[in-house]
Each structure stands twice: as structure tokens, then as C-alpha cells.
N, C-alpha and C positions, 0 to 999 in steps of 0.2 A: 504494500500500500504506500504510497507517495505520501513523502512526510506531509505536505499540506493541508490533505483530504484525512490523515490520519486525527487531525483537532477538529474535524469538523463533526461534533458528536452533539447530534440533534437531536440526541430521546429521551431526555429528559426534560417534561412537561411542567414541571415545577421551576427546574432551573433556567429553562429559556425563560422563563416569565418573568424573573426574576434580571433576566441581563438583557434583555432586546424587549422582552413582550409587552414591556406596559409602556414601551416607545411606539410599538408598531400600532397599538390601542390607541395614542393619539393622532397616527400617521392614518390610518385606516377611516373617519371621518372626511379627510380633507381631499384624499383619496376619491371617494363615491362622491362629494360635492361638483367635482371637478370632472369626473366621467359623466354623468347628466343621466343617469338611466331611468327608463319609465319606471311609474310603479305596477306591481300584479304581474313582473315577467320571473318565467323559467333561468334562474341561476346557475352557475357552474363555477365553483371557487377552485382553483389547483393550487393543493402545497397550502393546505389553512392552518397548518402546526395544531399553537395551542386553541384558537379563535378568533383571532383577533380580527381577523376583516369577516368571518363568517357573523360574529356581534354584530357589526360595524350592519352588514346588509340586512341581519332581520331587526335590526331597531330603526334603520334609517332611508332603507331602498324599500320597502313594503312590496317583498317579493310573491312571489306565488309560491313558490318553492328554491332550493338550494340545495345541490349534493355539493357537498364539499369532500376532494379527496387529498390524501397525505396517504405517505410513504411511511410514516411512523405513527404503528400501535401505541406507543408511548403517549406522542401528540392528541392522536386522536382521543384512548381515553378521557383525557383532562378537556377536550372541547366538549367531549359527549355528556362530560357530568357537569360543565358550566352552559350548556346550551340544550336543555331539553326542551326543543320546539317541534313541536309536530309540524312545520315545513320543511325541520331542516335534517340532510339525513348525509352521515358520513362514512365515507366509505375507505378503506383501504387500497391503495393501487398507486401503480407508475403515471408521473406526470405524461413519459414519454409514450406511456398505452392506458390513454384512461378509460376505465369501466365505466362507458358513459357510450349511449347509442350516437349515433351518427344525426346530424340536425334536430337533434331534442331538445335546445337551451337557445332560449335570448340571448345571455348576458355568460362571457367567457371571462373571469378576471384570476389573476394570479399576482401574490402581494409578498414581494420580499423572499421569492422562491426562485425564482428564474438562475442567478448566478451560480444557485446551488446546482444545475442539471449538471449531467453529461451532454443531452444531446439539445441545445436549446431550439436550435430550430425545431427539431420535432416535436418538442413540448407546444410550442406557437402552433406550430400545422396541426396538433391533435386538440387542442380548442378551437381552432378555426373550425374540423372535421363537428365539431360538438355543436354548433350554432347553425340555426336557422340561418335562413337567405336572410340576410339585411340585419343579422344580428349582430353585438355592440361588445367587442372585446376590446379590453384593459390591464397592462402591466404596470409594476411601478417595482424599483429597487431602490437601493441606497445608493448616494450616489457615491463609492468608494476612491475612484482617481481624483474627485477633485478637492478632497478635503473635506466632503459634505457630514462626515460622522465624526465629529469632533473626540468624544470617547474613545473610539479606539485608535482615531490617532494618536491620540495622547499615551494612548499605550504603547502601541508599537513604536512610537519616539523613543520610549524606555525602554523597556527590553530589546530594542536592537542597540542602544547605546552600551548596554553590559551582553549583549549577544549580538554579533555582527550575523549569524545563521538567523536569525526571528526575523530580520529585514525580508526573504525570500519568503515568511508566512503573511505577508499584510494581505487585505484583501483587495488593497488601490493597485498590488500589483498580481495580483492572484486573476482578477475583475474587470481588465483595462477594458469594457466593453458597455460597463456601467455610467454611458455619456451619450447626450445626446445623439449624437452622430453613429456611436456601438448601435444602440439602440432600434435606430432606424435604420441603417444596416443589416440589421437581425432580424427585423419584420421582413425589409423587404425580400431579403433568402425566404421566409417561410413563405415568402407571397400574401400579404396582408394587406396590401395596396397602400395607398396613402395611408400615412399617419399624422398623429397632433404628439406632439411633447411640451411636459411642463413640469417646472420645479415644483416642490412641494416641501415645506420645513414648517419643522415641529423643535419646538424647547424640551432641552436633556438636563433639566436642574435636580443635582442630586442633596439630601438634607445636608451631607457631611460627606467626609471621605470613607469610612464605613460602606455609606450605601455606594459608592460607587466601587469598589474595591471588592468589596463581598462576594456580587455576581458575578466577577471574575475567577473565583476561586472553587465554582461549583464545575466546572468542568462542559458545561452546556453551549459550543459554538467554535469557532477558531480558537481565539483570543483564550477563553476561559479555559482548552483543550491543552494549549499551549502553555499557559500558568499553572495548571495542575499537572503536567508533565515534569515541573522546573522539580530539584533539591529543594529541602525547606531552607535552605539557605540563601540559593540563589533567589529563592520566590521573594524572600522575605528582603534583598537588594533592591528587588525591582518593588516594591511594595512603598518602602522607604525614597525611592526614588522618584514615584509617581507622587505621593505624598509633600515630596519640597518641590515639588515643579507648577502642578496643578493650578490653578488662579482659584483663590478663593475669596467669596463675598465676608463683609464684618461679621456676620452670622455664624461663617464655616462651611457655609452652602457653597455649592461647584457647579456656575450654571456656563453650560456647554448647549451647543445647537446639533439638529442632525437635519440633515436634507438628503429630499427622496427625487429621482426622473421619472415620471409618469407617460404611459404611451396610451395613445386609444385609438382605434383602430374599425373601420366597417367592412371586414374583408366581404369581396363580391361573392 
């Protein structure tokens, strides 16, 4: 397994929630404001992890229905036991072959999954495959090359500064694809026709250093995969080191920004 892909440990449904999830719970509103979709349509979430945009559509897109599928048993438990909605129903399965009939769904979206695939164009052609004629698909990632995740930059400043090997885990370089121009370049491989892109940011204010350090140490993503890998020695370097660097408010509070690329797309 390639060191990279080796941190990327996404099954635990507590701990992602804990280090990305209640960022992606405020990204996931501004997200649906900004795609425009009717209300009363046929849903299709890929890659819903803990819930976070599966929430976001049945409190605020007033769907008809919503299968949302993930790749992680782990994930999906923890959305099945904070989401029991009789619209919404999750399923197990590959982004890149979704258990999902052919032209069954309005609305194809996938939030904060895409960079994780292997095969991304086919992930796009197999929601496209999923939507009616004239149906309304939408992606959105972080934006990683440009600086948009202030959080983990700030980590990986650190641990590459005591680890010259952590610089080849960031995911600005892992992701170089997460930019506008990536982006629409990737749709148009799947054949998605024209597309719209657009930024989208959400505030990362953590109480103290504590809460930002913490869910790095659960093990739950790159970043967290990569700190729990470390010596308790070395960890406890980079720990001390994020800690005198960090900008902190009179408070103690550590407020940092994240920004997301949004795609949307009416494939023919």
C-alpha cells in the first residue's frame, strides 16, 4: 500500500466527526444554497460518510427521496443512527459502480468524496449514468492546492518542518486537481458538458488548542493517520510545535478559514 493512501483511514465515524465532520456540516448548507435544486426530486448522495450533506438535503432541499451510498460500514452506521428518515435510505457500495438503477435520480451530488477515488472520472460518469434526462449534478471538494484548508496546512507546515518525508503526505500535493481548472477538466473527461464553479468558505474556529489538536490524534483521515503513526515523542514535537506557531485570539481561540470548489453541472 502506498504510504499516502496508507493515512487515509476513513472508518471511523466518530473520529471523522470529530476532525473534518462538523466543518463539512457547515460547508454542506452553502453547498445546496448555491446548486438551486427543486424541491420533491429523486436524490443521489455518493460518498455521504458520516451525514453530513445527507442532513444538509433532508432538512433543507425537501427531497422526495435520497439513497445515499458510502464505501464505509463504519460511516454509514453513525448516519443510519443520526438520520432515521423514512426518505432516506443508505446503502453500501462503490462510488465507481453505484447500486443505483440507470436514470432513476434528479439530483446526483457528491461532497468532499471525489479526491478520495481511484477512478474519478468514472465516479462522474456513474452519477451522470444515475440521473434522469435534464437532471442536476453537483460536486464540491476542498480546495487543497490553494491554501483553502487553513488547518491542515498549518499542520503539515509542522510536521514537514521536523519531517522532511510528511511534505510528500499533504493533500495540496496529493490533490493538485482540486482547482478550478482540475475540476472542469474532470467533468469535461466524464463528459458532463458545460459546467459553473464556485468558491464556497466556511469559518474553522477552534475553543483552544485542545480542540484542534485532539482530532488529530484519533487517527480518522490523512493528517490524523499520519500523527498517530508518529513515536510518542516525535508526536509530542510536532504537538508543541503547532502549539507556538498557531495565531491565537485573547480568548485562546484559533480561528482559521476553510474553503471548498463547487461544480454543477446538467449533463445532456
Amino acid at each position: 500500500m502506498a504510504e499516502a493512501s496508507r493515512h487515509d483511514a476513513w472508518q471511523a465515524g466518530a473520529s471523522y466527526e470529530a476532525y473534518m465532520g462538523r466543518w463539512s456540516r457547515l460547508l454542506a448548507p452553502r453547498f445546496l444554497a448555491w446548486l438551486g435544486a427543486a424541491p420533491a426530486l429523486d436524490w443521489l448522495e455518493v460518498g455521504c460518510g458520516t451525514g453530513a450533506l445527507s442532513t444538509a438535503i433532508l432538512a433543507e432541499a425537501a427531497p422526495r427521496g435520497l439513497v445515499a451510498v458510502d464505501a464505509s460500514e463504519g460511516f454509514l452506521a453513525k448516519a443510519r443512527a443520526e438520520l432515521p428518515d423514512v426518505r432516506a435510505e443508505f446503502r453500501q457500495g462503490d462510488a465507481q459502480d453505484l447500486p443505483v438503477e440507470s436514470g432513476g435520480r434528479d439530483v446526483a451530488v457528491a461532497g468532499l468524496v471525489l479526491n478520495f477515488l481511484p477512478d474519478r472520472v468514472k465516479a462522474l460518469q456513474e452519477m451522470r449514468r444515475a440521473l434522469r434526462p435534464g437532471g442536476l449534478l453537483g460536486v464540491y471538494v476542498w480546495d487543497y492546492p490553494g491554501g483553502g484548508m487553513q488547518m491542515m496546512r498549518a499542520f503539515w507546515d509542522a510536521a514537514a518542518a521536523l519531517d522532511p518525508a510528511a511534505e510528500d503526505l499533504r493533500e495540496a500535493r496529493r490533490f493538485p486537481f482540486c482547482t478550478p481548472d482540475g475540476l472542469t477538466a474532470l467533468a469535461a473527461e466524464a463528459g458532463l458538458g458545460p459546467v459553473e464553479v464556485a468558491a464556497l468558505g466556511v469559518p474553522t474556529v477552534f475553543r483552544d488548542f485542545d480542540d484542534y489538536w485532539r482530532p488529530f490524534t484519533l487517527g480518522a483521515g490523512p493528517a490524523p493517520g499520519y500523527c498517530t503513526s508518529l513515536s510518542d515523542a516525535h508526536r509530542e514535537r510536532l504537538r508543541r510545535r503547532l502549539a507556538e506557531t498557531l495565531p491565537r485570539r485573547p480568548d485562546g481561540s484559533i480561528a482559521l478559514s476553510a474553503r471548498a470548489w463547487a461544480v454543477r453541472a446538467r449533463p445532456a
